[in-house]
C-alpha angles and dihedrals in degrees: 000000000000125000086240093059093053105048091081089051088057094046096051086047100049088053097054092048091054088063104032102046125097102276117081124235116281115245095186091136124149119258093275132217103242082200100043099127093205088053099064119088124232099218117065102236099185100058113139146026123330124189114205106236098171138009100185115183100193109317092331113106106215091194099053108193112271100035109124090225124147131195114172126178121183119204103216107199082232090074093259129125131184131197129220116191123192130176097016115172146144135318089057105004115195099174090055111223097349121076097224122045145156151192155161145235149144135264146193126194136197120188094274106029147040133205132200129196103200104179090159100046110148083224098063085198085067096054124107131046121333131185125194129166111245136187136190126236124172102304096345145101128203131190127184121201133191108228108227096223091089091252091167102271092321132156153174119243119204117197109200125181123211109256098173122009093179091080092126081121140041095267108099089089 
């Protein structure tokens, strides 16, 4: 096999190496604009469906293996999302007192940033507008989010993986 033939193959796997290795993803991004018009991308890299894998608050995992949990959040190319939650229960409830919620909202991005609008969240403490930095690697999507209790400079870290990329419609439900 020729030099020229396998420089593709060490590239590709640089670069997943690169996310998949043991260090997590950098988020050392400026203090960002939310309404700098040349910040903000012209193809709408979240469409689709995203399943939550890890939601990690310093070294504590808050979805040990084996629990039959279910977070599901679905892009709309109207700049909608909506959430489905199966399975909630203690120790970090999302759905309140039910097992199973769910709820909608809107949301704008930047390159470096993505806002949600939840009016309709089940925790009425979580409704309103929220901003966390985010960052794609391979099939995943990462968000990093700063927790408001002052906890010096802390922050919670969701790790979601694409279930469904065709959501230009309505029909990821």
């Amino acid at each position: 096999m020729s030099i020229a033939r396998l420089i593709p193959v060490f590239l590709c796997a640089a670069a997943l190496v690169g996310c998949e290795g043991a260090s997590e993803p950098e988020f050392n991004v400026p203090d960002p604009t939310l309404d700098e018009a040349e910040n903000t991308q012209n193809e709408n890299p979240f469409l689709g469906s995203w399943r939550a894998t890890s939601a990690v608050v310093g070294d504590d995992e808050l979805l040990p293996p084996g629990r039959h949990f279910s977070y599901i959040m679905t892009f709309h190319s109207e700049s909608e999302f909506s959430v489905s939650v199966s399975g909630d229960v203690d120790p970090y409830p999302v759905c309140g007192t039910q097992d199973t919620c769910g709820w909608s909202g809107t949301y704008t991005y930047t390159r470096t940033t993505i806002t949600t609008v939840e009016p309709d969240h089940p925790d009425p403490e979580e409704r309103g507008e929220d901003t966390a930095f985010y960052v794609f690697c391979s099939n995943k999507l990462i968000f990093f989010h700063e927790l408001d209790d002052g906890d010096d400079g802390g922050g919670i870290r969701l790790t979601f993986e694409r279930t469904r990329r065709d959501c230009y419609a309505r029909d990821c439900e």
